[in-house]
N, C-alpha and C positions, 0 to 999 in steps of 0.2 A: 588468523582472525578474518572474518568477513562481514560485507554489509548486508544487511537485510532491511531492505526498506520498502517504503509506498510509492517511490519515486519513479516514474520511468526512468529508463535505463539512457535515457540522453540528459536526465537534468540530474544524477546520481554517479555517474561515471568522473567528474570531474572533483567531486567530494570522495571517491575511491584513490584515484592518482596523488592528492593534497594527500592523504593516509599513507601514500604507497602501500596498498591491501594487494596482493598477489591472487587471492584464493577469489572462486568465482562470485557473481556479486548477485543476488535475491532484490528481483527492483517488482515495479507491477503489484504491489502486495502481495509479494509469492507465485504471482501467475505466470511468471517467464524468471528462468536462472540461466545467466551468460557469464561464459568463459569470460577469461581477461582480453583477449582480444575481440570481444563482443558479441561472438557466436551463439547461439542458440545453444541450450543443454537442455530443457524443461519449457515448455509453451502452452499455456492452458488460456486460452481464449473465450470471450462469451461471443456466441454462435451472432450472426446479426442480425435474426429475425427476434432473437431475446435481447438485445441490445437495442434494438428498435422500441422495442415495448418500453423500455425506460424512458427513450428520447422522446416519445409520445407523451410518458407521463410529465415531465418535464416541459414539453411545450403548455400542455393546457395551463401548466401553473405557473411559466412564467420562470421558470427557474433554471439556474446557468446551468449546463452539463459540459464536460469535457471529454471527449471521445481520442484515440489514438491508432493511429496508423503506422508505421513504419519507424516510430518513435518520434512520429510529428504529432503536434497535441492539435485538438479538430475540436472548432465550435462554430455554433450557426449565431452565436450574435456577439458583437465587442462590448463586453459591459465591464464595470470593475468589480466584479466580484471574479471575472475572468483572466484581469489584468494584474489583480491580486497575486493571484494563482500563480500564475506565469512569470510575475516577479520572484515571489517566493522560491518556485522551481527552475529558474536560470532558463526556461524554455521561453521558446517563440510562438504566439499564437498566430493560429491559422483558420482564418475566416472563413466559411463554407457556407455554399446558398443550402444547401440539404446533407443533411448526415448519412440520411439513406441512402447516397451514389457517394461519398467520399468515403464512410466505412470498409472496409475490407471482410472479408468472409467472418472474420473474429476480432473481437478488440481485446486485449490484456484486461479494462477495466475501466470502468465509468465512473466520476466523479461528478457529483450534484457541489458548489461548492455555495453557499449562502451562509448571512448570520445564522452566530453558534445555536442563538436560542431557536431558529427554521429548522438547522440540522438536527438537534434535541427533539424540538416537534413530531421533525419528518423519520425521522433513527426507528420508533414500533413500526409504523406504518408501513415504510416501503420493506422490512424487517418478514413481515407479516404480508404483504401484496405475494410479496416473488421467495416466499420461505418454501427449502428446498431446491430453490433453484436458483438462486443466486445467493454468495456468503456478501452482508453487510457489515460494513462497523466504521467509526471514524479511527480517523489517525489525527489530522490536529480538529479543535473543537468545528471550525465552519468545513472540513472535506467531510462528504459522506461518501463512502468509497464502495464500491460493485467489481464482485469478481467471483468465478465459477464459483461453486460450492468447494471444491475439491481445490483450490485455487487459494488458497492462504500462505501464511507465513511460516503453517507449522506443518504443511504438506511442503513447504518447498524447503526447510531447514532438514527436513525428515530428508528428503532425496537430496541434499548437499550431504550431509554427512554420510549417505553410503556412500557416493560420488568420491568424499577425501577417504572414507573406511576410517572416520571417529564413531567408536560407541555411541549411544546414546547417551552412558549417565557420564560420558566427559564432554558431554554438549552443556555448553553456559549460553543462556539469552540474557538480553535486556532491553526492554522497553518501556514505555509508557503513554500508551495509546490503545486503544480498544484492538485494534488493528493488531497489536501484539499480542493478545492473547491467547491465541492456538498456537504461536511460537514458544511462547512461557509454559503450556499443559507439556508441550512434546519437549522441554531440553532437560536435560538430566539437574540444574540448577535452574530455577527461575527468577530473575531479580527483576523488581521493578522500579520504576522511579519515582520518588514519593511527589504528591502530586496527581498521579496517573487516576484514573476513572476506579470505581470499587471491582466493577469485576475485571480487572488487571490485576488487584493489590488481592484478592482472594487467591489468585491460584499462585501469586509470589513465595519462595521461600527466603526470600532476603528483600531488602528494601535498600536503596542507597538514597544519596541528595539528590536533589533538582539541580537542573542545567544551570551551567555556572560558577557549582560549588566543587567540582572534582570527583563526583561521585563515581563516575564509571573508569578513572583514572587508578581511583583507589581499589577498586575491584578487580581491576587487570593487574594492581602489584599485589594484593590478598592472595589471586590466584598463584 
C-alpha cells in the first residue's frame, strides 16, 4: 500500500512512518514520487518564469499563495489563511520579501489557499487563464492546487506501479477530492468517498463512507 497525496513530502512523511507504509510515497499532488528514504524517483516541477505568472496573479488580488523549495513552504506575507495551511500540514512557514529570488528553477506546486466559496469562484478562472499549461483542481475545499499538466496523481500512480511492476487493473485508488481524479480514471478499481465533488463520484466504481465511518478500512478487508 502506498500514500498518494497533495501534501509535500515534509508534512506527509510523518503520516507515512504512523502507517509504517514501506512502498514509495506520491506527495506534491503527483508532481514528485520519493523512495522511502526520501530520494527523488519522479520530479515534475513548474518552470519559475510560469510560476511567477501565478505569484503575479495572486499579488494583484491579494490572495495567499504558497510556493516550495527544498520542502520548505515559501510565502511573501503571514496571514491566516497561511497559518491555516501550515497548521493543517505540520509545516513551518517561511517568510520571504520576494518569491521571485527565494523560488528555485521549478517549484513541485502552488497553492492559492482562501475561503472555499473564493476557491469555487476562482477553480474556472485560473482553470481557463493557464489551460494547458498548468493542471488545476482542489484537494480540501479552501486549497486550490497548481501543478504541471503532466504532473497529477494519475501520471505519478501510473509511474509507481511500473516502478513496484503492479498491473494496472490490480491498482485500487481512493479519494475524494478533485485532486483525485486522474488517479481514479488511471487505477484498475476506482473508489471514492462519498461526500467527494460530482466529478470524482462520476468516474468512481465503488463509493465507500466518509471519514470517520471505517470506510477505507472496510475496503482494504473486501480486498
Amino acid at each position: 500500500m502506498a500514500a498518494c497525496t497533495g501534501r509535500p513530502y515534509s508534512g506527509a512523511v510523518r503520516w507515512v512512518e504512523h502507517l509504517h507504509l514501506t512502498e514509495p510515497l506520491i506527495c506534491y499532488q503527483g508532481a514528485q514520487v520519493r523512495a522511502a528514504d526520501g530520494s527523488l524517483l519522479l520530479d515534475h516541477g513548474i518552470p519559475h518564469e510560469l510560476a511567477m505568472e501565478v505569484v503575479h496573479f495572486c499579488r494583484e488580488r491579494r490572495l495567499h499563495l504558497n510556493a516550495y523549495r527544498d520542502d520548505r513552504l515559501l510565502v511573501e506575507h503571514d496571514t491566516p489563511d497561511g497559518r491555516a495551511y501550515a497548521r493543517h500540514s505540520g509545516l513551518e512557514t517561511h517568510v520571504v520579501s520576494d518569491l521571485d529570488l527565494a523560488m528555485g528553477p521549478t517549484s513541485p506546486k502552488l497553492v492559492i489557499v482562501a475561503a472555499e466559496e473564493v476557491v469555487e469562484a476562482l477553480l474556472p478562472e485560473v482553470r481557463e487563464r493557464w489551460r494547458g499549461r498548468l493542471f488545476v483542481a482542489t484537494s480540501l475545499p479552501t486549497y486550490l492546487e497548481m501543478t504541471m499538466p503532466g504532473a497529477h496523481k494519475g501520471t505519478a500512480l501510473e509511474f509507481l506501479a511500473g516502478y513496484l511492476q503492479v498491473p494496472r487493473e490490480q491498482v485500487v485508488a481512493a479519494g475524494d477530492g478533485r485532486n483525485d481524479r486522474p488517479m481514479l480514471e488511471w487505477a484498475g478499481l476506482a473508489v471514492a468517498v462519498e461526500g467527494a465533488p460530482a466529478e470524482v463520484l462520476e468516474v468512481a466504481d465503488r463509493v465507500i463512507g466518509p471519514p470517520g465511518t471505517g470506510g477505507v478500512a472496510e475496503l482494504l478487508e473486501s480486498l
